[in-house]
PyMOL Python script that loads the backbone (N, CA, C, O; Angstrom):
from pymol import cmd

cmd.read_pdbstr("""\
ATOM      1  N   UNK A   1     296.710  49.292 173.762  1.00  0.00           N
ATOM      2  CA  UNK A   1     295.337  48.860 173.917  1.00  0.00           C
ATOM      3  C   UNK A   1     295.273  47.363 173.618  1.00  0.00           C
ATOM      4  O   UNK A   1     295.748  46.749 172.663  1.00  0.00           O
ATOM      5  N   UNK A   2     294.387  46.809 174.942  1.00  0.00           N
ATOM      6  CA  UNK A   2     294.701  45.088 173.994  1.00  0.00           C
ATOM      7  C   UNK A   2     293.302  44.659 173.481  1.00  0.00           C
ATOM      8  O   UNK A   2     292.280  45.334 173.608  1.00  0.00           O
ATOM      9  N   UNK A   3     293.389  43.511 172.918  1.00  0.00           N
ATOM     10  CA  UNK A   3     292.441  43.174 171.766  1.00  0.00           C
ATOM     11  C   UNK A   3     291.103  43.171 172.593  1.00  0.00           C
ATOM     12  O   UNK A   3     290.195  43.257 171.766  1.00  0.00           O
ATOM     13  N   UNK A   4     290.458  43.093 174.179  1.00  0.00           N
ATOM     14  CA  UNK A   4     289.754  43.815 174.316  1.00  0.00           C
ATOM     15  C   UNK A   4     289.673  44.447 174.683  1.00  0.00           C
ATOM     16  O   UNK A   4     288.997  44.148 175.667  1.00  0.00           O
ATOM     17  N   UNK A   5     289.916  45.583 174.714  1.00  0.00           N
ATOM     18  CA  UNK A   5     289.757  47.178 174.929  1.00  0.00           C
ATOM     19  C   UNK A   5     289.262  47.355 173.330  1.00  0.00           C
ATOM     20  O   UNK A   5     288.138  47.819 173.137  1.00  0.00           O
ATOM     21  N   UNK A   6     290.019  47.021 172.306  1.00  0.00           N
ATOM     22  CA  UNK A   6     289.371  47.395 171.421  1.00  0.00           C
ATOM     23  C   UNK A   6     288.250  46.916 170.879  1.00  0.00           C
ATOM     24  O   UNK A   6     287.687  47.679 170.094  1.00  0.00           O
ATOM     25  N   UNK A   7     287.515  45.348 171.163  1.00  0.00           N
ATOM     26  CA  UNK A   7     286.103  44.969 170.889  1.00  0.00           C
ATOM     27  C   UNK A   7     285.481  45.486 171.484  1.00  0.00           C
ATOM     28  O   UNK A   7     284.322  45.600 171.083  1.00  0.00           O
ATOM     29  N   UNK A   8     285.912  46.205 172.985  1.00  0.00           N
ATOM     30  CA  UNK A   8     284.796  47.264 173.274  1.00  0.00           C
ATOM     31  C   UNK A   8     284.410  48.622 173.229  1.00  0.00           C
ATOM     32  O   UNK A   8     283.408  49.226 173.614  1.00  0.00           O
ATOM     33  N   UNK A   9     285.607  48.997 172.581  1.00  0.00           N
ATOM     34  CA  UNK A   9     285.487  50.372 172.157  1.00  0.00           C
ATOM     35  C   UNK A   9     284.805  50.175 170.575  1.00  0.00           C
ATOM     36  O   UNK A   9     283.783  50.846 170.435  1.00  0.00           O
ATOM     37  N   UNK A  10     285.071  49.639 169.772  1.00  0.00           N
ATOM     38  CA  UNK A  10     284.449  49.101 168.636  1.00  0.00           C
ATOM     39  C   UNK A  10     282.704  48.860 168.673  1.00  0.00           C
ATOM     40  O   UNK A  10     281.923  49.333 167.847  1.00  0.00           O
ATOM     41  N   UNK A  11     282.294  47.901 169.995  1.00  0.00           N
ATOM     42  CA  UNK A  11     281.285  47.848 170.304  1.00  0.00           C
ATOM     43  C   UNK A  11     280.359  48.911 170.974  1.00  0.00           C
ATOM     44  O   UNK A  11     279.130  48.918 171.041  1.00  0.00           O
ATOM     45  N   UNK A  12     281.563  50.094 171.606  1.00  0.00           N
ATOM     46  CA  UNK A  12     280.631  51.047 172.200  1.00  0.00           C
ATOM     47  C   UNK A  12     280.301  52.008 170.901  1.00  0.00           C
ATOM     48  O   UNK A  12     279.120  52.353 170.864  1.00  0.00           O
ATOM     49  N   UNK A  13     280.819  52.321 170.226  1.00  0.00           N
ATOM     50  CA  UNK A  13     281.283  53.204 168.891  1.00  0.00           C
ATOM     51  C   UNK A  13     279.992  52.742 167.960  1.00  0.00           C
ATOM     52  O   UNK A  13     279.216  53.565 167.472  1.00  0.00           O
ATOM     53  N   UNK A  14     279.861  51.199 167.769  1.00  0.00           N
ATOM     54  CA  UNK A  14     278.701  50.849 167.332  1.00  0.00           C
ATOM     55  C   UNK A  14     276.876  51.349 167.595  1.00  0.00           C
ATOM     56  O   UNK A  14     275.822  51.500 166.978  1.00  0.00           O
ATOM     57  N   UNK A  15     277.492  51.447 169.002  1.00  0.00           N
ATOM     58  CA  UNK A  15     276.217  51.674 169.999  1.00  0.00           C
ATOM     59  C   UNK A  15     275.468  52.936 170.065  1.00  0.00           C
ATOM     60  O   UNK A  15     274.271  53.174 170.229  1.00  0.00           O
ATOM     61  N   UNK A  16     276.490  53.671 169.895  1.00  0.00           N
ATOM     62  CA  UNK A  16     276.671  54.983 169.753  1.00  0.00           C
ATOM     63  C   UNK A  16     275.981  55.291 168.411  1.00  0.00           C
ATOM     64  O   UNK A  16     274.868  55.814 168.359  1.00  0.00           O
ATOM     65  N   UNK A  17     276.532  55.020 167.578  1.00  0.00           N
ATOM     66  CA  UNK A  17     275.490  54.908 166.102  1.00  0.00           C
ATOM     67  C   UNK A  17     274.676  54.541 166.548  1.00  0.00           C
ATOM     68  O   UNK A  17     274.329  55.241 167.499  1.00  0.00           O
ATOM     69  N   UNK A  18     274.023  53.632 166.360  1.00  0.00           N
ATOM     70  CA  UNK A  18     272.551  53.209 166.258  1.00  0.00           C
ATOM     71  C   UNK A  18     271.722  53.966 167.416  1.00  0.00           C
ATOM     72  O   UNK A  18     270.541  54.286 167.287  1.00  0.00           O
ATOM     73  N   UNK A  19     272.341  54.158 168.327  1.00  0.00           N
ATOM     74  CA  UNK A  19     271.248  55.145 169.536  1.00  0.00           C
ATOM     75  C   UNK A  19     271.140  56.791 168.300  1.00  0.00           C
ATOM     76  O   UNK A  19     270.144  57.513 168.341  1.00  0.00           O
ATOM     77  N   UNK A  20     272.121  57.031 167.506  1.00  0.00           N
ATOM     78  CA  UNK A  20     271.622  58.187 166.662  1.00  0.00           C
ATOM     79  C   UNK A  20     271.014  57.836 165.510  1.00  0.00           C
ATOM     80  O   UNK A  20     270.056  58.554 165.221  1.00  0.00           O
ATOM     81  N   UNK A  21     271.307  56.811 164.632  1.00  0.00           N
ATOM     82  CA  UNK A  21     270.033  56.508 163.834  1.00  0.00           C
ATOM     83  C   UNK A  21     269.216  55.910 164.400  1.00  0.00           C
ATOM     84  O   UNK A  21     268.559  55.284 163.568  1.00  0.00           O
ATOM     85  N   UNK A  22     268.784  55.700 165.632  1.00  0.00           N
ATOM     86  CA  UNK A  22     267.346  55.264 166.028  1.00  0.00           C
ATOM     87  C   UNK A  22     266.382  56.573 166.711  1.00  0.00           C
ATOM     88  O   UNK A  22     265.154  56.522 166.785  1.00  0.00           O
ATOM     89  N   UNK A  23     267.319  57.867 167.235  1.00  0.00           N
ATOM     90  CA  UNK A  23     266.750  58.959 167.116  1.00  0.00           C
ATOM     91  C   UNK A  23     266.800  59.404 165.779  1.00  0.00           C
ATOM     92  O   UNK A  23     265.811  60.101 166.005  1.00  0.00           O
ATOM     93  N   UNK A  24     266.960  59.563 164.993  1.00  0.00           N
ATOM     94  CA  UNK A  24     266.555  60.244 163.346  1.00  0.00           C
ATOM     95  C   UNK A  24     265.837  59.425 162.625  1.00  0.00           C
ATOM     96  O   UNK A  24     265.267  59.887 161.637  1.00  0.00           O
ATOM     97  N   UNK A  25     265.709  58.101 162.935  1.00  0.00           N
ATOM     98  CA  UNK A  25     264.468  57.387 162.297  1.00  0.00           C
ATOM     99  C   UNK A  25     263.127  57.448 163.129  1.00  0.00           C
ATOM    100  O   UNK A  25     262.029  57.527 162.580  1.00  0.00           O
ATOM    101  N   UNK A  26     263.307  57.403 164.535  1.00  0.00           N
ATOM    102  CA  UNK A  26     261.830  57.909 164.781  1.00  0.00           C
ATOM    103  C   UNK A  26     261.514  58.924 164.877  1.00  0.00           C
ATOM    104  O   UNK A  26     260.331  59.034 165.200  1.00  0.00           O
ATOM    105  N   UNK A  27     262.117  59.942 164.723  1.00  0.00           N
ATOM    106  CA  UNK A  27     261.200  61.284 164.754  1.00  0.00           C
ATOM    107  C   UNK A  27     261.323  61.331 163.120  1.00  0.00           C
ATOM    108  O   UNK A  27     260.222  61.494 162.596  1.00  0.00           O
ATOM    109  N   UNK A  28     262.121  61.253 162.445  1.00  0.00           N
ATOM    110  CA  UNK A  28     261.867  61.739 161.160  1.00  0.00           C
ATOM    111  C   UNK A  28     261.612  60.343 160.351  1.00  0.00           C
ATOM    112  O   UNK A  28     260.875  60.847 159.504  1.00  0.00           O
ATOM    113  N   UNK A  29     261.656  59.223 160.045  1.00  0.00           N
ATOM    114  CA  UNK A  29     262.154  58.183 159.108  1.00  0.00           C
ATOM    115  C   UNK A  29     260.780  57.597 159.163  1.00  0.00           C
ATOM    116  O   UNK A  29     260.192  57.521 158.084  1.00  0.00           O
ATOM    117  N   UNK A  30     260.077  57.107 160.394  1.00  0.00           N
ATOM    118  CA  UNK A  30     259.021  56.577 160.528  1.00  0.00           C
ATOM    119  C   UNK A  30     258.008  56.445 159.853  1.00  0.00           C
ATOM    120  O   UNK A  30     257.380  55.572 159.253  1.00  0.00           O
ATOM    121  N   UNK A  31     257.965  57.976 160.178  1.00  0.00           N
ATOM    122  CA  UNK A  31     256.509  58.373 159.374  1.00  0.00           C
ATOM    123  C   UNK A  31     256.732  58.599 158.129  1.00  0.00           C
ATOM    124  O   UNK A  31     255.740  59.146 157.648  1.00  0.00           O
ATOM    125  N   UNK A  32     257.945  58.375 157.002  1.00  0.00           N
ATOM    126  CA  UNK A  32     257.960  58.094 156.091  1.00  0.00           C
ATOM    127  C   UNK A  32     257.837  57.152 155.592  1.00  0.00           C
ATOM    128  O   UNK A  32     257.154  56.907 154.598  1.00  0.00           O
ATOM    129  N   UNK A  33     258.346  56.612 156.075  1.00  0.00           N
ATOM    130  CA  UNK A  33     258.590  54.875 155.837  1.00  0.00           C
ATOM    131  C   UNK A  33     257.096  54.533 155.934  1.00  0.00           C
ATOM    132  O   UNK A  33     256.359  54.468 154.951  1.00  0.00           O
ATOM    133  N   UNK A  34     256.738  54.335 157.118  1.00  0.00           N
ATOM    134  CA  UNK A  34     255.389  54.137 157.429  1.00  0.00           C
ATOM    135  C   UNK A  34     254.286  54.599 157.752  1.00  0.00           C
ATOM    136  O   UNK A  34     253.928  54.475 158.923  1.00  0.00           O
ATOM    137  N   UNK A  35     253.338  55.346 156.675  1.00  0.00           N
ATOM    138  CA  UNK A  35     252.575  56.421 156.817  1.00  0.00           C
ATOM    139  C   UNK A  35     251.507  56.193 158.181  1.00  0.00           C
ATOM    140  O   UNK A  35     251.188  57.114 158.933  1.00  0.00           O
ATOM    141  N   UNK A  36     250.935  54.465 158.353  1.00  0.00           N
ATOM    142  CA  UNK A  36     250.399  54.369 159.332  1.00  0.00           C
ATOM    143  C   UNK A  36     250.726  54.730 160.702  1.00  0.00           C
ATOM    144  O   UNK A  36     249.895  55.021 161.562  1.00  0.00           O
ATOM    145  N   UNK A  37     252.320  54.684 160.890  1.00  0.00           N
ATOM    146  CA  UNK A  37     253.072  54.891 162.234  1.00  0.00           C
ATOM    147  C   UNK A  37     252.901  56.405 163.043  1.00  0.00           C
ATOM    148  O   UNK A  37     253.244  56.807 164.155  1.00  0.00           O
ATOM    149  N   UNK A  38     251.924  57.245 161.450  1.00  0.00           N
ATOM    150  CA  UNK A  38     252.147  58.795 162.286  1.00  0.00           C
ATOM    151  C   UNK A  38     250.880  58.913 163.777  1.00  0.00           C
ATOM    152  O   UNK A  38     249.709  58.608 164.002  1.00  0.00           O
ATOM    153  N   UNK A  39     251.902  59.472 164.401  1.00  0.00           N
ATOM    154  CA  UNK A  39     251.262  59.942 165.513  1.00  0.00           C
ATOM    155  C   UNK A  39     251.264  58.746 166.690  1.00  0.00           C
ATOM    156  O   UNK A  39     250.822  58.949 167.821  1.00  0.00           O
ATOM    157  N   UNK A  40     251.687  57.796 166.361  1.00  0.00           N
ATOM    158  CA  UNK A  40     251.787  56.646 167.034  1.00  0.00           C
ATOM    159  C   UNK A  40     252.626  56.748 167.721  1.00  0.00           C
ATOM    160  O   UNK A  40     253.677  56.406 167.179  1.00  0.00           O
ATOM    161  N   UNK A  41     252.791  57.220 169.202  1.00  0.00           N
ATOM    162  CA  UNK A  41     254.224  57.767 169.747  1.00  0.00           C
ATOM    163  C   UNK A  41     254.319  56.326 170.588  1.00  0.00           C
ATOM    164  O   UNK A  41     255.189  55.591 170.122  1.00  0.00           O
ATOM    165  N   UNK A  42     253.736  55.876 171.518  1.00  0.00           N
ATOM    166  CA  UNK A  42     253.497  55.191 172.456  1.00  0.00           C
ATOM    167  C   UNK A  42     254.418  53.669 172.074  1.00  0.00           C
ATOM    168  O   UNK A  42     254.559  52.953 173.065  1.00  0.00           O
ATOM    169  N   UNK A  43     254.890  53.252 171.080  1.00  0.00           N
ATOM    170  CA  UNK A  43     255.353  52.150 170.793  1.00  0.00           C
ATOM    171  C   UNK A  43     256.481  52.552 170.241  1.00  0.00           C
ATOM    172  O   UNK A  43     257.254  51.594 170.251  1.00  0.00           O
ATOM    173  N   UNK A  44     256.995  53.531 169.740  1.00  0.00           N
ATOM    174  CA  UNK A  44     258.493  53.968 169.189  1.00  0.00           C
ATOM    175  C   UNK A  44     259.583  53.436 170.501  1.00  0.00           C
ATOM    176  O   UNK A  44     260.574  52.786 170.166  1.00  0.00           O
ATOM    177  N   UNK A  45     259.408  53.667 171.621  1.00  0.00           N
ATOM    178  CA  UNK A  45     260.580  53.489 172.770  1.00  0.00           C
ATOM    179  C   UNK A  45     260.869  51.845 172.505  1.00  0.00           C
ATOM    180  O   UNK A  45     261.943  51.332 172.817  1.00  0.00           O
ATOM    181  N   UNK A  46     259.811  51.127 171.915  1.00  0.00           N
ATOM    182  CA  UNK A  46     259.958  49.954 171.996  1.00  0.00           C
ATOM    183  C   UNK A  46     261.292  49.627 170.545  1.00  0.00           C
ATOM    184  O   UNK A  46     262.342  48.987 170.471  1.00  0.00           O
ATOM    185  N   UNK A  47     260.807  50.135 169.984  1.00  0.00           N
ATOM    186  CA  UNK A  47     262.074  49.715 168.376  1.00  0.00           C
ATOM    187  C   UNK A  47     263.009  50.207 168.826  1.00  0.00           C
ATOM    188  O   UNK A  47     263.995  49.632 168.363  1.00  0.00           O
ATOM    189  N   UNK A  48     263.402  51.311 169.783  1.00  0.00           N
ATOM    190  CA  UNK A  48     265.029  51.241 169.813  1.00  0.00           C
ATOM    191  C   UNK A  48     265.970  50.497 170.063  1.00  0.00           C
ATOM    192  O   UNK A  48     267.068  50.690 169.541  1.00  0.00           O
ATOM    193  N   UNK A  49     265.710  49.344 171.035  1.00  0.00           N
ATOM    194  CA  UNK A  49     266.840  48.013 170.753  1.00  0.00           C
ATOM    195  C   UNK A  49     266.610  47.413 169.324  1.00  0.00           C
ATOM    196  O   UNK A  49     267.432  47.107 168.461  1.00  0.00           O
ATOM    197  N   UNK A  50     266.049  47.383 169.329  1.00  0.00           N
ATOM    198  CA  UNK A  50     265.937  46.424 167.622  1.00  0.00           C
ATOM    199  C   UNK A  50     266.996  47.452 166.370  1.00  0.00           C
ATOM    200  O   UNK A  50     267.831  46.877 165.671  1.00  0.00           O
ATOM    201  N   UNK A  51     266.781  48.886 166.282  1.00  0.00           N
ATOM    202  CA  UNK A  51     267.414  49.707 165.781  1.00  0.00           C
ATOM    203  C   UNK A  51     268.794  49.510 165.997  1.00  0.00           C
ATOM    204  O   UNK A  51     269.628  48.989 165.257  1.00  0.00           O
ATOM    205  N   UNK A  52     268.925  50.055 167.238  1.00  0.00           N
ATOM    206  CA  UNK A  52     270.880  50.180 167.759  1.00  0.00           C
ATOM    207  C   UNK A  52     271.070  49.030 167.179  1.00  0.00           C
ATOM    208  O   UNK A  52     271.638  49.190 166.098  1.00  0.00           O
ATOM    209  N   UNK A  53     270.795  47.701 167.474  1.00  0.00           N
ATOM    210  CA  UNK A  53     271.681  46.710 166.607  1.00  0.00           C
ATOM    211  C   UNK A  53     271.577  46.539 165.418  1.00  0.00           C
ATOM    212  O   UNK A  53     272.542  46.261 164.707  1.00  0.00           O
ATOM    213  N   UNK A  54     269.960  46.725 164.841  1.00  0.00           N
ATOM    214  CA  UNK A  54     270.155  46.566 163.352  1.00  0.00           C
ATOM    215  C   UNK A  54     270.367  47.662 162.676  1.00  0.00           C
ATOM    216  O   UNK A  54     270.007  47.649 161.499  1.00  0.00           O
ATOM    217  N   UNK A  55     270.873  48.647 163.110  1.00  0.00           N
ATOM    218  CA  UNK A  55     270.638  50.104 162.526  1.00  0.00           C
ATOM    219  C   UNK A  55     271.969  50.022 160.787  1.00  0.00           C
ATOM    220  O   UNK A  55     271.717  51.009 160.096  1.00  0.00           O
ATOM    221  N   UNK A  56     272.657  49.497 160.396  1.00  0.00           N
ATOM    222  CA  UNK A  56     272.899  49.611 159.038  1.00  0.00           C
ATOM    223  C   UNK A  56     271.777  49.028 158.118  1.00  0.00           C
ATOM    224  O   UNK A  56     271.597  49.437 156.971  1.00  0.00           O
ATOM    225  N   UNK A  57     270.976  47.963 158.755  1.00  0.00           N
ATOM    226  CA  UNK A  57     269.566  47.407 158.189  1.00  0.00           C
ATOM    227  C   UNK A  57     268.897  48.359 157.681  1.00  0.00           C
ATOM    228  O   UNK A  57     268.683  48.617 156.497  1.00  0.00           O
ATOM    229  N   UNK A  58     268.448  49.072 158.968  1.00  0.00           N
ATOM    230  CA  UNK A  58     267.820  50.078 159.298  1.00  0.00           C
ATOM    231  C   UNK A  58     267.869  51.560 158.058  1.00  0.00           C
ATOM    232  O   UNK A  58     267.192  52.202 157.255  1.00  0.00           O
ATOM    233  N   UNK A  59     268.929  51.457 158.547  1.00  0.00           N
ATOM    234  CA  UNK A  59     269.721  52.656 157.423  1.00  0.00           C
ATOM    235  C   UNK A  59     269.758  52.427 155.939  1.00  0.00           C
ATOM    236  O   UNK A  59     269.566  53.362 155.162  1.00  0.00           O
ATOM    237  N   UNK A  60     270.036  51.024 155.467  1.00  0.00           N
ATOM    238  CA  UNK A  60     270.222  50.731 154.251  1.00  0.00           C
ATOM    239  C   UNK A  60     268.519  50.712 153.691  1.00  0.00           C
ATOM    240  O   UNK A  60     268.220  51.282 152.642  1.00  0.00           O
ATOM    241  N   UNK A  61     267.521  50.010 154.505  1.00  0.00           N
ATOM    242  CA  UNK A  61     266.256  50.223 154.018  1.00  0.00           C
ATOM    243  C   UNK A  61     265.537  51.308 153.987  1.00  0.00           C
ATOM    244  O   UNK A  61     264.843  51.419 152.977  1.00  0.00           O
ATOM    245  N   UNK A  62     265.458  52.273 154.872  1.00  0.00           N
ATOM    246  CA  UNK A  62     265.445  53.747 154.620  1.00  0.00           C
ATOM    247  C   UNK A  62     265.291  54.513 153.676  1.00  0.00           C
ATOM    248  O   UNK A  62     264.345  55.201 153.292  1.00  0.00           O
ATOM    249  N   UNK A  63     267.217  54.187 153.011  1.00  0.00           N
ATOM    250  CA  UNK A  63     267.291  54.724 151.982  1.00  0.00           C
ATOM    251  C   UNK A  63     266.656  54.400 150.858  1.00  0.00           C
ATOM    252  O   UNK A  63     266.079  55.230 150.155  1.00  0.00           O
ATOM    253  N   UNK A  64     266.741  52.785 150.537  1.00  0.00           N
ATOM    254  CA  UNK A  64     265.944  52.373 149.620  1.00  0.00           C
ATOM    255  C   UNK A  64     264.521  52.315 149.357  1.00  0.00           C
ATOM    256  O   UNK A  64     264.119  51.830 148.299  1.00  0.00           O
ATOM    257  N   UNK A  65     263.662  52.806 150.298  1.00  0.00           N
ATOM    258  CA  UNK A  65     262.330  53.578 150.433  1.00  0.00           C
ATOM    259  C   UNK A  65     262.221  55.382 149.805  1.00  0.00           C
ATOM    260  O   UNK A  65     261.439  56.022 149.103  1.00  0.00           O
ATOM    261  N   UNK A  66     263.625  55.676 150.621  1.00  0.00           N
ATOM    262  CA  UNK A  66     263.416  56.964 149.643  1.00  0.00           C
ATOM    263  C   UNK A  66     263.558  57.258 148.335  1.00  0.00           C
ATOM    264  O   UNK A  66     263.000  58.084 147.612  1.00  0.00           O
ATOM    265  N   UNK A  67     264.570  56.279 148.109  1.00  0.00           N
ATOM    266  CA  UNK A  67     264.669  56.149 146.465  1.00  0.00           C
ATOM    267  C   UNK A  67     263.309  56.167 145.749  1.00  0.00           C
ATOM    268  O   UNK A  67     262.930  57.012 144.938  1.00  0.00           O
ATOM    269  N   UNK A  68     262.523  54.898 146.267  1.00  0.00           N
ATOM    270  CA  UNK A  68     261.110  54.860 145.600  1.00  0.00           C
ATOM    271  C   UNK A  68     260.739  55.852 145.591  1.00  0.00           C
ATOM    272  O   UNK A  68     260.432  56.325 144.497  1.00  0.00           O
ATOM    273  N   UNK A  69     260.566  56.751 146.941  1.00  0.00           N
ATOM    274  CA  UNK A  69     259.469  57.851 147.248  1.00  0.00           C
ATOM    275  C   UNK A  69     259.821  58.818 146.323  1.00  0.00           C
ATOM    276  O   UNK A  69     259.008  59.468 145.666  1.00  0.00           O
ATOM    277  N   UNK A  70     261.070  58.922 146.264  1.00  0.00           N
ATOM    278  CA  UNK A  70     261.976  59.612 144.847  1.00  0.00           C
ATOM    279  C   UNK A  70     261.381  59.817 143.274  1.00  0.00           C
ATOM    280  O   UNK A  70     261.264  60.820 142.570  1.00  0.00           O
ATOM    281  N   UNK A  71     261.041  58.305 143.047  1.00  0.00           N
ATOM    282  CA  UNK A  71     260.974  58.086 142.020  1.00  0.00           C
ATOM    283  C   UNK A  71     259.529  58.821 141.476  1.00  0.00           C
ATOM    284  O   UNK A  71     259.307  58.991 140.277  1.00  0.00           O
ATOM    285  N   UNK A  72     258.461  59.280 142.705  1.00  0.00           N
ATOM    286  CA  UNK A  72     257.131  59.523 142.141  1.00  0.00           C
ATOM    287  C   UNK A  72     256.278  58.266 142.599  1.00  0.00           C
ATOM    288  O   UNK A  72     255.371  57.987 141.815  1.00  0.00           O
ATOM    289  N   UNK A  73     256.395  57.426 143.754  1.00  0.00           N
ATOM    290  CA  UNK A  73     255.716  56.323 144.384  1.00  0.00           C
ATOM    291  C   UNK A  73     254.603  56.980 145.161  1.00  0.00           C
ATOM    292  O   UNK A  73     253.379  56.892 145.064  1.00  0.00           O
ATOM    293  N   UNK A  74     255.459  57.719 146.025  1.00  0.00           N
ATOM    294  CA  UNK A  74     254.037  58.293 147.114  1.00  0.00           C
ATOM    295  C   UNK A  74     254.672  57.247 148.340  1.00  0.00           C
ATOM    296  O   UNK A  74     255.786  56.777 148.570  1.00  0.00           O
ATOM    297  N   UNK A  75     253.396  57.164 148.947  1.00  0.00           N
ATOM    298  CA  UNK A  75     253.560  55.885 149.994  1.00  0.00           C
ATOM    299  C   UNK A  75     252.961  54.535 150.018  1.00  0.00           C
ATOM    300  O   UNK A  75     252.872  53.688 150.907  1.00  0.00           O
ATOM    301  N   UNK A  76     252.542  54.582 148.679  1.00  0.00           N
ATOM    302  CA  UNK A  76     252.189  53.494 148.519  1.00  0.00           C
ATOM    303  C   UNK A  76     253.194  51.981 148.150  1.00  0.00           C
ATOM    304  O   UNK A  76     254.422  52.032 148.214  1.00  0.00           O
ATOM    305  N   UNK A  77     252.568  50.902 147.832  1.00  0.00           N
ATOM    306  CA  UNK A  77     254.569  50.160 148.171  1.00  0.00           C
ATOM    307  C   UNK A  77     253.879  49.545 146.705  1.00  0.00           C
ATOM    308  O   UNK A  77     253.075  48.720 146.270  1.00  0.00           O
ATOM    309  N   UNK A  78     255.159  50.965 146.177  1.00  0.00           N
ATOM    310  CA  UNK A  78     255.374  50.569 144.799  1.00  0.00           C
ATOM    311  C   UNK A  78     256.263  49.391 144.247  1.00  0.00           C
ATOM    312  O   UNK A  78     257.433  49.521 144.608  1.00  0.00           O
ATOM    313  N   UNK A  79     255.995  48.106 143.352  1.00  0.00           N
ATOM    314  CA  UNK A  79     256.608  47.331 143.245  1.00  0.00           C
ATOM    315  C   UNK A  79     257.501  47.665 142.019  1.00  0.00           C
ATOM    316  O   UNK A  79     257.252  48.198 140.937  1.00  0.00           O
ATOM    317  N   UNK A  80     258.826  47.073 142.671  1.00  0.00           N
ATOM    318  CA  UNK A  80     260.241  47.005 141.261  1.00  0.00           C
ATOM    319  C   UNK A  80     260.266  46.225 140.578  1.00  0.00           C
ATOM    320  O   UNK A  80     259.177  45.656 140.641  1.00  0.00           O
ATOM    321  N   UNK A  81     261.322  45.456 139.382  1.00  0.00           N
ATOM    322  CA  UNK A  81     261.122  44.623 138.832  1.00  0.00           C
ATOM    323  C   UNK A  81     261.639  43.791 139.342  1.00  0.00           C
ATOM    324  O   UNK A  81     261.229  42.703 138.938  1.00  0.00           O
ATOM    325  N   UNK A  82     262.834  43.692 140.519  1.00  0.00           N
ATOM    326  CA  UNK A  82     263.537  42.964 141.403  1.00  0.00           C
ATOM    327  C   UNK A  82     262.985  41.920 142.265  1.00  0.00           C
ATOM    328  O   UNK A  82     263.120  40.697 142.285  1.00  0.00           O
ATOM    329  N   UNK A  83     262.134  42.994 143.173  1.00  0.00           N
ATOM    330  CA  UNK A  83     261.096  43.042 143.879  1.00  0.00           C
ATOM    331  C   UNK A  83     259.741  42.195 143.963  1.00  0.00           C
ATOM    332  O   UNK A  83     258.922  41.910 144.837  1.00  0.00           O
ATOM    333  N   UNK A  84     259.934  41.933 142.571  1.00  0.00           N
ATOM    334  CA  UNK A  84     257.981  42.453 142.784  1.00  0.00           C
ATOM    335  C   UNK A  84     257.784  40.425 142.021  1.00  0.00           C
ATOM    336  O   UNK A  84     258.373  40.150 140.975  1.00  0.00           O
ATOM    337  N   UNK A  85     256.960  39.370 142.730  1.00  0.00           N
ATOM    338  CA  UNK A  85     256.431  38.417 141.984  1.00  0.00           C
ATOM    339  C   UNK A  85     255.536  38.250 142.298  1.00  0.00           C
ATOM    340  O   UNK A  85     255.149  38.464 143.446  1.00  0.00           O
ATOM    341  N   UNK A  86     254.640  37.642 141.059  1.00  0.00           N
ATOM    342  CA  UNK A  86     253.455  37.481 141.683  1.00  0.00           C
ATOM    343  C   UNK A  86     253.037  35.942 142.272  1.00  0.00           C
ATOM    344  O   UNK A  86     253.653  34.920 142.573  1.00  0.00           O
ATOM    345  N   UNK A  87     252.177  36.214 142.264  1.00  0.00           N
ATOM    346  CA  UNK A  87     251.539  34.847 142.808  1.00  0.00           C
ATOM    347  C   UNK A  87     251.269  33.731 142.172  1.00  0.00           C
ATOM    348  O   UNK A  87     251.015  32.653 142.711  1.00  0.00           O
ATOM    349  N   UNK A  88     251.318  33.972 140.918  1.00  0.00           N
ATOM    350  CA  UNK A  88     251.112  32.798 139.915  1.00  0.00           C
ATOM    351  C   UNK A  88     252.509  32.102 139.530  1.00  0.00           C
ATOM    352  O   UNK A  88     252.700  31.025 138.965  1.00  0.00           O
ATOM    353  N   UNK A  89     253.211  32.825 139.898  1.00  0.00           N
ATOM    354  CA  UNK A  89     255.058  32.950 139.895  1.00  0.00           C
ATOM    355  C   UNK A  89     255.657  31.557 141.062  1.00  0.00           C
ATOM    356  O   UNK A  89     256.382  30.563 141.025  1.00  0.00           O
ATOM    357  N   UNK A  90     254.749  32.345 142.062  1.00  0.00           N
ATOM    358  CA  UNK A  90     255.233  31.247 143.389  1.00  0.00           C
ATOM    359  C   UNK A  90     254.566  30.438 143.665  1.00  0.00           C
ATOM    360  O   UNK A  90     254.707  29.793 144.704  1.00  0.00           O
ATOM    361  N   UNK A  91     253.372  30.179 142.559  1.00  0.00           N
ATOM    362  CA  UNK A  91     252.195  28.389 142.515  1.00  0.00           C
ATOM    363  C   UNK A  91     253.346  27.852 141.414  1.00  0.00           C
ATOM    364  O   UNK A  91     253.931  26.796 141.658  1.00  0.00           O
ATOM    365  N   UNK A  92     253.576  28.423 140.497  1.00  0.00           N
ATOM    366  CA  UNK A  92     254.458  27.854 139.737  1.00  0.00           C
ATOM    367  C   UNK A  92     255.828  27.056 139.830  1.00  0.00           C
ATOM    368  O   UNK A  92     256.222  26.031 139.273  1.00  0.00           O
ATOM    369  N   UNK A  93     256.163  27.564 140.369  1.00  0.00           N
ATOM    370  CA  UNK A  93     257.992  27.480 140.890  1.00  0.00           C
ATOM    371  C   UNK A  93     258.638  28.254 139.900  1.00  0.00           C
ATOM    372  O   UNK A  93     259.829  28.025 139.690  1.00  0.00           O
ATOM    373  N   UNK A  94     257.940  29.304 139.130  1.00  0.00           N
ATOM    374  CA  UNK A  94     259.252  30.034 138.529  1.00  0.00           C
ATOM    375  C   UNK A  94     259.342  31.061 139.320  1.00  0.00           C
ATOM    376  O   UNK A  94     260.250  31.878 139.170  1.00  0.00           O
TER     377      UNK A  94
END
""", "prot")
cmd.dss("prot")
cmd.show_as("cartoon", "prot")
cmd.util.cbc("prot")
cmd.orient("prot")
């Protein structure tokens, strides 16, 4: 196999993922993630390019939403200590 055959088998393999986490995030992930998104079918066809390529993004933020939702958040966007500054923080410069 020469070196491309394998950037494109690499690249199809990629592709391949993200066309399946971009089906398991919109039927199931969405409307977690984003309680407003339920029932909103009409604009999902549109995020699937954005998905297939960013889909470890995709995947990695996901998870870290469920963690929250985990924790006893709900859907509301519970702030961490990581996360979270306020505004008097960023008039400041600390």
């Amino acid at each position: 196999m020469t070196l491309a055959e394998t950037i494109i088998s690499g690249v199809e393999i990629y592709g391949i993922i993200g066309l399946v986490i971009a089906g398991l995030f919109l039927f199931v992930g969405l409307d977690r993630v984003d309680p407003a998104a339920k029932d909103a079918y009409a604009f999902r066809p549109l995020l699937v390019p954005g998905i297939v390529v960013l889909w470890p993004l995709v995947l990695w933020r996901w998870a870290q939403l469920e963690k929250v939702r985990a924790k006893g958040c709900g859907s509301d966007h519970c702030q961490t200590s990581e996360a979270s500054t306020s505004s008097s923080d960023l008039k400041s410069g600390g």
